[in-house]
Structures are given as C-alpha cells and as structure tokens.
BADOBA-672620 format. One record per residue (C-alpha): z negated, x negated, y; residue in three letters; residue number from 1. Coordinates in nm, 4 decimals. Last residue first. Layout:
REC       c3       c1       c2 type seq
REC        Z        X        Y  ALA NUM
...
//
This chain:
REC       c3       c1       c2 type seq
REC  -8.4619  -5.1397  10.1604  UNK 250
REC  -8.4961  -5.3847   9.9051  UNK 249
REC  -8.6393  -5.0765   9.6247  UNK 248
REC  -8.3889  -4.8363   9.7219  UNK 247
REC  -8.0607  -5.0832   9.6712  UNK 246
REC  -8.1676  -5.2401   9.3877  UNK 245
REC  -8.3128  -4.8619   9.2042  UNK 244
REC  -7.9208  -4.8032   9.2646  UNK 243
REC  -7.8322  -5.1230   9.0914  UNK 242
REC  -8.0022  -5.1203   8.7794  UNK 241
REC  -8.1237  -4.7832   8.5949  UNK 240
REC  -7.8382  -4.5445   8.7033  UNK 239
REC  -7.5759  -4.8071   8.7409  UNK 238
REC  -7.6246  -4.9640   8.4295  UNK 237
REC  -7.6911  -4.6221   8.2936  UNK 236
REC  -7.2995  -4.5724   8.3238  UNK 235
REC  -7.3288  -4.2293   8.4999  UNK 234
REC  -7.0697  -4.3250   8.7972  UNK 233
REC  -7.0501  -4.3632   9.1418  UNK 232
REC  -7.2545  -4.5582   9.3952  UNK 231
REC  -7.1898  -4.5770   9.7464  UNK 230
REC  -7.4522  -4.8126   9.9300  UNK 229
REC  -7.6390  -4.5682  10.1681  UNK 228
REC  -7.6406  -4.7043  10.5541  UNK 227
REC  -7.9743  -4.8068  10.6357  UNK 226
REC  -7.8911  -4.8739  10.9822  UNK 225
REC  -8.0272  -5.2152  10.9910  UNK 224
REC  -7.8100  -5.3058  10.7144  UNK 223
REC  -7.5049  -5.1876  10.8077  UNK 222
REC  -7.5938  -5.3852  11.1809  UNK 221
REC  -7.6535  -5.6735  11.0291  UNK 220
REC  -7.3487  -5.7014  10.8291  UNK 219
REC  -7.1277  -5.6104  11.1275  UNK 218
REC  -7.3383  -5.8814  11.3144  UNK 217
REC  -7.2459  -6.1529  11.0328  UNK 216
REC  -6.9219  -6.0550  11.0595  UNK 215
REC  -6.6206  -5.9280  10.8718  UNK 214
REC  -6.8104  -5.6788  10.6371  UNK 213
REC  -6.8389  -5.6238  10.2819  UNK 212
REC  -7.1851  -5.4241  10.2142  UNK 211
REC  -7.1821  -5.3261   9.8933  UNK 210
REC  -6.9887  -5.6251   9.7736  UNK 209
REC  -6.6250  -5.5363   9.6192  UNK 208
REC  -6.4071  -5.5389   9.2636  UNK 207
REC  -6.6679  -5.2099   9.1252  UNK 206
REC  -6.8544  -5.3019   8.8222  UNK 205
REC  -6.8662  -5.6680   8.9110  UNK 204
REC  -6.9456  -5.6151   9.2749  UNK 203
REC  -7.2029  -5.3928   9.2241  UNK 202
REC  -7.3920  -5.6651   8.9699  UNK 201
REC  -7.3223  -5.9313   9.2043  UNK 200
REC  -7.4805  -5.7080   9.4703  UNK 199
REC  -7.8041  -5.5911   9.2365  UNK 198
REC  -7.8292  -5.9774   9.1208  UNK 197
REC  -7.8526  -6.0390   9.5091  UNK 196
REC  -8.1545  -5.8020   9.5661  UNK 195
REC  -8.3185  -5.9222   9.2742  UNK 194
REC  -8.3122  -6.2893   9.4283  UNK 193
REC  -8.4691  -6.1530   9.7426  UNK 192
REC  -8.8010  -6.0964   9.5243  UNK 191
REC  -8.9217  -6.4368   9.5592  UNK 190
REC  -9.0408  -6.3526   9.9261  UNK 189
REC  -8.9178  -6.2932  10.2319  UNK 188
REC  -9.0459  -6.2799  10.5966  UNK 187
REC  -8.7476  -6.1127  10.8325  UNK 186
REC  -8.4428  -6.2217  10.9783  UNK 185
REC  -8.2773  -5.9293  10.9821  UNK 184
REC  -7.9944  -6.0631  10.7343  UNK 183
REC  -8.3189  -6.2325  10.5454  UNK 182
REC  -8.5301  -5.9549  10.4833  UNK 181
REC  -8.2208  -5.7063  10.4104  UNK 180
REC  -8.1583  -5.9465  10.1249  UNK 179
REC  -7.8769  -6.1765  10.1115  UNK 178
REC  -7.5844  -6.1212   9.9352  UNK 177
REC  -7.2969  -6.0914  10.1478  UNK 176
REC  -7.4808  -6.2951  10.4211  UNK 175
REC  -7.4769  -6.6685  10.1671  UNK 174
REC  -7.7971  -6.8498  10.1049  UNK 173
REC  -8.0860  -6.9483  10.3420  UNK 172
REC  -8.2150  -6.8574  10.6604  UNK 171
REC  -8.5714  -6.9702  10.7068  UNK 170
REC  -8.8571  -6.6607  10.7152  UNK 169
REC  -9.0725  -6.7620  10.4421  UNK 168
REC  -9.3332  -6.5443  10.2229  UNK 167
REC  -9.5628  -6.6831   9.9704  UNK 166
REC  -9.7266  -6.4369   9.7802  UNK 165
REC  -9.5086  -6.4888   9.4211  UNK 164
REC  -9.5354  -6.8577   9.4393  UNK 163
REC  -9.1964  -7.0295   9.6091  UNK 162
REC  -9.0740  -7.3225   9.4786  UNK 161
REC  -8.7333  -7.3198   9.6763  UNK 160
REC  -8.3724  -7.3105   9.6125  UNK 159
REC  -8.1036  -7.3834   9.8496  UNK 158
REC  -7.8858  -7.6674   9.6932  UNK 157
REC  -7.9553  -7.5189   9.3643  UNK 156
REC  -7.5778  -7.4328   9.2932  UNK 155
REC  -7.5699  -7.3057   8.9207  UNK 154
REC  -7.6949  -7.0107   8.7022  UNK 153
REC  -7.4930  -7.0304   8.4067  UNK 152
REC  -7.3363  -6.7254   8.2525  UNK 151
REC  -7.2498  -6.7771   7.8491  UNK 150
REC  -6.9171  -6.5639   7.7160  UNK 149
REC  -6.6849  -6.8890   7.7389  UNK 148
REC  -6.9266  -7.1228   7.9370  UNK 147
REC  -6.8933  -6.9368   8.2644  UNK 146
REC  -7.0157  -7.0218   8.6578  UNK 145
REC  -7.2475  -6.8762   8.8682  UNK 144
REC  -7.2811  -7.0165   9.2557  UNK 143
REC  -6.9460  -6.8330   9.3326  UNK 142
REC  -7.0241  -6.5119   9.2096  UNK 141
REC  -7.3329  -6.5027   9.4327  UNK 140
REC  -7.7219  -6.6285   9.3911  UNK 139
REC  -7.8251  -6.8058   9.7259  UNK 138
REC  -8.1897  -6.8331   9.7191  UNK 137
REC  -8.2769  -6.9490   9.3868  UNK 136
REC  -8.6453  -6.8964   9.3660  UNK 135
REC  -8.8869  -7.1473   9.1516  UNK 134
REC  -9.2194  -7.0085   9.1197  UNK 133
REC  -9.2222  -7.1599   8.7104  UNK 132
REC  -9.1826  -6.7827   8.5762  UNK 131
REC  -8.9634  -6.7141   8.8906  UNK 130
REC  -8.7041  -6.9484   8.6893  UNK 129
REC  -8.7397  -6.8195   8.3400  UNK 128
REC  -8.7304  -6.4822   8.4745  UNK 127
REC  -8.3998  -6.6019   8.6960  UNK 126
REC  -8.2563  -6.7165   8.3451  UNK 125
REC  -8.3288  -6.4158   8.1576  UNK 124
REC  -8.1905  -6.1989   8.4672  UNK 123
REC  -7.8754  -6.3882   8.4866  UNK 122
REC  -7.8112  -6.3224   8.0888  UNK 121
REC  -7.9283  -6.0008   8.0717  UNK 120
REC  -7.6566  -5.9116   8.3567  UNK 119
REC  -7.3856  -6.1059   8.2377  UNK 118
REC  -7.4016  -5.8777   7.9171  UNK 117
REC  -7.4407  -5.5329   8.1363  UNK 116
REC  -7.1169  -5.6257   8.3112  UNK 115
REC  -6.9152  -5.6845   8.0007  UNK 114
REC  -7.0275  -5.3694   7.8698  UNK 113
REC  -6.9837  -5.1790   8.2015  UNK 112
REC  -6.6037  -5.3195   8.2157  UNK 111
REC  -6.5538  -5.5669   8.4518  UNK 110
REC  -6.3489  -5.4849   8.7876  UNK 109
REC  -6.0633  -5.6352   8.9518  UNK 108
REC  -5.9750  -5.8383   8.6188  UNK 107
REC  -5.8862  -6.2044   8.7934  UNK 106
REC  -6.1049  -6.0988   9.0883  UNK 105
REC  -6.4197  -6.0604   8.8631  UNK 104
REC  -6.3396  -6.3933   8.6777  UNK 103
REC  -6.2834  -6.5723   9.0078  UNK 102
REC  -6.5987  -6.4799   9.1040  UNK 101
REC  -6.8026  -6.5586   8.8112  UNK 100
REC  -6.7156  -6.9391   8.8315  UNK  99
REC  -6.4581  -7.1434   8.5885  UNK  98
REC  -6.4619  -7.1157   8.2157  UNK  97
REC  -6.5082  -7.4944   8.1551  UNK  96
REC  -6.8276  -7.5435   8.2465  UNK  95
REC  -6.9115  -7.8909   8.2602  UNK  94
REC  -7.2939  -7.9986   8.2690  UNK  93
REC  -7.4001  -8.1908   8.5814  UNK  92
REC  -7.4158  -8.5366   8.7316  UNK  91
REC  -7.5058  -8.5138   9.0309  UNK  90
REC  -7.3979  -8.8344   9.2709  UNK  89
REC  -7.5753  -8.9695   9.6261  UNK  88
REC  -7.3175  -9.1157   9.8157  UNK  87
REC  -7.2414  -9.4173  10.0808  UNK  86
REC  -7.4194  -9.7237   9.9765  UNK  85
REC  -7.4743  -9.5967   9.5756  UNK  84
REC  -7.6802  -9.3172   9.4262  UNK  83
REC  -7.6748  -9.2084   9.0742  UNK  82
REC  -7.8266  -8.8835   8.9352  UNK  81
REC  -7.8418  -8.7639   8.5585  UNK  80
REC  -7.7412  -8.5048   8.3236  UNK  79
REC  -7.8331  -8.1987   8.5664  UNK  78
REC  -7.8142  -7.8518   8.3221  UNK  77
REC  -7.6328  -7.5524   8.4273  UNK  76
REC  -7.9106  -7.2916   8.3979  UNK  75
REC  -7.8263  -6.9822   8.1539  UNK  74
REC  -7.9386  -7.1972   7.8078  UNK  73
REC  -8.2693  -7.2985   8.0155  UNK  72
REC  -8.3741  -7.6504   8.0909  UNK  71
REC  -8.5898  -7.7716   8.3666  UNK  70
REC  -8.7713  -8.0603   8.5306  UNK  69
REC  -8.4959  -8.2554   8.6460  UNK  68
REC  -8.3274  -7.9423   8.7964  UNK  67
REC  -8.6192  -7.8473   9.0139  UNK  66
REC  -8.6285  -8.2120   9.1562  UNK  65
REC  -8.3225  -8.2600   9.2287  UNK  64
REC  -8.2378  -7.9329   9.3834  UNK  63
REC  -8.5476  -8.0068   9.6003  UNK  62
REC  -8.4304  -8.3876   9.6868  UNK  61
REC  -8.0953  -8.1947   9.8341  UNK  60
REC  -8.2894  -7.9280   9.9824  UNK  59
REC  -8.4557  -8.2117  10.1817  UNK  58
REC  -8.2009  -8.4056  10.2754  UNK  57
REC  -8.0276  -8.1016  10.3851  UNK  56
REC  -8.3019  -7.9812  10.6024  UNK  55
REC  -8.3700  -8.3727  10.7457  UNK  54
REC  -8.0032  -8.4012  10.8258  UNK  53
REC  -7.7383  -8.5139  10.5781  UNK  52
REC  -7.3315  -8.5281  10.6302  UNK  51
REC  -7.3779  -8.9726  10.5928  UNK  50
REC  -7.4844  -8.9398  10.2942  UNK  49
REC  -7.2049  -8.8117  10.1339  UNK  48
REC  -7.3148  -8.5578   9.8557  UNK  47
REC  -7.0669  -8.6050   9.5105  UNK  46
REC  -7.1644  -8.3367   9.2764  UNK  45
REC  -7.0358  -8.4524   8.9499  UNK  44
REC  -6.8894  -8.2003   8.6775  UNK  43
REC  -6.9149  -8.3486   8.3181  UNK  42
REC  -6.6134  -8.3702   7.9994  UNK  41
REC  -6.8069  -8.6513   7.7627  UNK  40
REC  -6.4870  -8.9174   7.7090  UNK  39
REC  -6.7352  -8.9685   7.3861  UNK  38
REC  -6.5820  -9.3762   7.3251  UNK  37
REC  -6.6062  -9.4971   7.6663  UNK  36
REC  -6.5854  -9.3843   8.0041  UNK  35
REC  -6.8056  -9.0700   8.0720  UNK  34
REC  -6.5030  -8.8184   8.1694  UNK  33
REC  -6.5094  -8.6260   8.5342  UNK  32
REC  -6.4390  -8.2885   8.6771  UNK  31
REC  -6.5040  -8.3602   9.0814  UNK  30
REC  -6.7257  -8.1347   9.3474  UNK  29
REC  -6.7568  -8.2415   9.7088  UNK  28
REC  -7.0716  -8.1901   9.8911  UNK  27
REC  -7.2576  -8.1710  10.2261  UNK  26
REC  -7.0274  -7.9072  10.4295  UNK  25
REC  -6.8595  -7.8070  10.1041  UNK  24
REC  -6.5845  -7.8907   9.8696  UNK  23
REC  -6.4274  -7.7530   9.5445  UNK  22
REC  -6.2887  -7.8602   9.1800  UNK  21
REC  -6.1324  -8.2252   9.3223  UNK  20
REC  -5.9827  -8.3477   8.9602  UNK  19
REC  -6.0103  -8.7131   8.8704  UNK  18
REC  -6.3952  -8.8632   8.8462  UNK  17
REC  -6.3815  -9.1276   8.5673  UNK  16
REC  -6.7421  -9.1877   8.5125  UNK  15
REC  -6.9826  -9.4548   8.3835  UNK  14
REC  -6.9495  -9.7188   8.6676  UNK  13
REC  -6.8551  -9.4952   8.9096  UNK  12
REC  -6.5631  -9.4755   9.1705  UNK  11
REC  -6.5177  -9.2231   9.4352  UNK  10
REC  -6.2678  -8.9866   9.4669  UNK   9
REC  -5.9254  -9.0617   9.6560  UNK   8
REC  -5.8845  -8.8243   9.9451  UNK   7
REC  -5.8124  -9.0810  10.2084  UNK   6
REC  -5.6529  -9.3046   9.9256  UNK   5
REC  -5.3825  -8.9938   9.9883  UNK   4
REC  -5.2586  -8.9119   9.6582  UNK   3
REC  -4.9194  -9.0215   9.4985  UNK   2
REC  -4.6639  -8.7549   9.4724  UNK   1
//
C-alpha cells in the first residue's frame, strides 16, 4: 500500500529520507542515503518549525551548537544542518544497532559483563562531556543507541553547558531517570547525569527502572520517601556502581 502524502518525508537536495525511525513533540526521525555515488547510510532529525517556542528554539540552537563543536567515539556525531521554509534538518551518524532500550528488552536482562562494557563506555563519553561543562540532561535507554558493541550517547535536545557550580532548577529530561533534584523540583547540578547512568545501569542488570511508577506523583512520592532501591547480588558492578548511585543522589 501506497503511503499517505500526509506522512510523506520531506525532500532534500542531498538525501533520500525513506524510513520514519521515531517521532516526537518537535521532531521526526528518518534513515536516509546521500544521493550519489557513496549512498552514505545517515539518520536526519527533521524539527518542524512551526512546533517551536522560545524553550525549544533554544535547546534546539544548544544541541546545535554542542554537537558542532565535538567529537567523541561514544557521541553520535552531527554531519551537517540544513534548513528550508518549513524545517530545520540534523544530519547525524547512522547507528545501525538500534537504541539501548530495545536491546535490554530484547534479552530481559544483560549479563554483568555486557553491562559493565556499556558502562565504561557511557561514562568515558559523559567525562569527555562534563570535561567541556556540557551536561546531558536526559540520559535513558532510549537516548543511547548501538554501533555493533559501541554505545553512543545521542539526543542532545536537552543538554546544557553547565560549569560544575552552577545549579538550575528547570525541568528537563525524562521522570524515570531524573535525579531526586529534579523530580522534587530542586536546584541541580552536572551531577544529575550520574544519577541516570546508575538507573540505566539498574535497569540493564535487572529488565526494570528502580523506581517504575505510573505517575509522575507516584514517582515523586517514592522519591520523597526515600524508599531503598532493591539491590541484589555480589557482582562488584553492583557493589561499587549503582548502590553508591543511589546513596550518594539521595
């Protein structure tokens, strides 16, 4: 069956986009090919204009600008950026292994080697990243995506440049793995990216978040009552990573 022209992508000159890979409230994401003789595999970020407000302008120009000026091995790297009358366009490395989270749910739970891999590999990348005062803001499964065995940090839309005393208070990122600061809508600092490696890192080893809950109150409310995360196990992963996490955030 023919598709809708509704839901036809958008045309560029240099890029065939064809498969829809995922949608937001500012952004659609479509695998593309460069035209010509490489047929160069990319992801492009298509942001409609006309969804932006001032914040979302402005995170948008951010992500931009942060992913212009850097290039790490466990970063997904931004190609280029086109604009036209109705969209702005990312053009961004293809990974072709999918995101974190469906890899988790597609083996329940990764083994502690497995876990322990992704986990030097996210924290080399955030160290690269809180080296230059950049923070993330909205690490999860979903915003990490696989190159065979290599994690890529990806999804900037919320990051900041943040020095290591500045402290905010805006909401940013996704409840399941924010930091207690931000759920309780507290000041925050850099640090509330640790705090969502520790819940990727639980959620790897054991097929759930920490705090899974089916509201944003219900979240709250865990939080606020300082209810222990259940940890089990003598991997030293869990011993020397997440529980220290959970303590330290608290």
């Amino acid at each position: 069956m023919a598709s809708s022209p509704s839901f036809a992508p958008p045309k560029l000159a240099d890029f065939l986009l064809t498969e829809r890979l995922g949608s937001g409230t500012y952004a659609t994401v479509y695998k593309a090919y460069r035209k010509g003789d490489s047929r160069e595999v990319v992801a492009v970020k298509v942001v409609a204009k006309k969804t932006l407000n001032k914040a979302s302008t402005e995170n948008l120009l951010t992500e931009i600008e942060i992913l212009k000026s850097i290039r790490h091995p466990h970063i997904v790297q931004l190609k280029d950026f086109q604009w036209d009358a109705d969209n702005i366009y990312l053009i961004l490395e293809w990974c072709s292994g999918g995101d974190l989270s469906r890899f988790i749910r597609s083996r329940r739970m990764l083994p502690e080697k497995v876990a322990r891999r992704f986990l030097q590999q996210m924290a080399c990348a955030l160290q690269f990243l809180h080296e230059r005062n950049i923070s993330h803001l909205d690490l999860k499964p979903q915003n990490i995506l696989l190159c065979g065995s290599v994690l890529k940090l990806a999804d900037f839309g919320f990051a900041q440049y943040m020095s290591p005393w500045d402290e905010h208070s805006v909401l940013r990122g996704s409840p399941l793995y924010m930091a207690p600061e931000m759920v309780c809508r507290r000041q925050y600092d850099s640090r509330v990216d640790l705090w969502s490696v520790g819940v990727i890192l639980y959620e790897a080893l054991f097929g759930r978040a920490p705090f899974a809950s089916k509201s944003f109150a219900e979240l709250e409310e865990k939080i606020r009552s300082d209810q222990a995360v259940e940890v089990s196990g003598n991997e030293l992963i869990i011993v020397a990573v997440i529980q220290p996490c959970f303590v330290v955030f608290k």
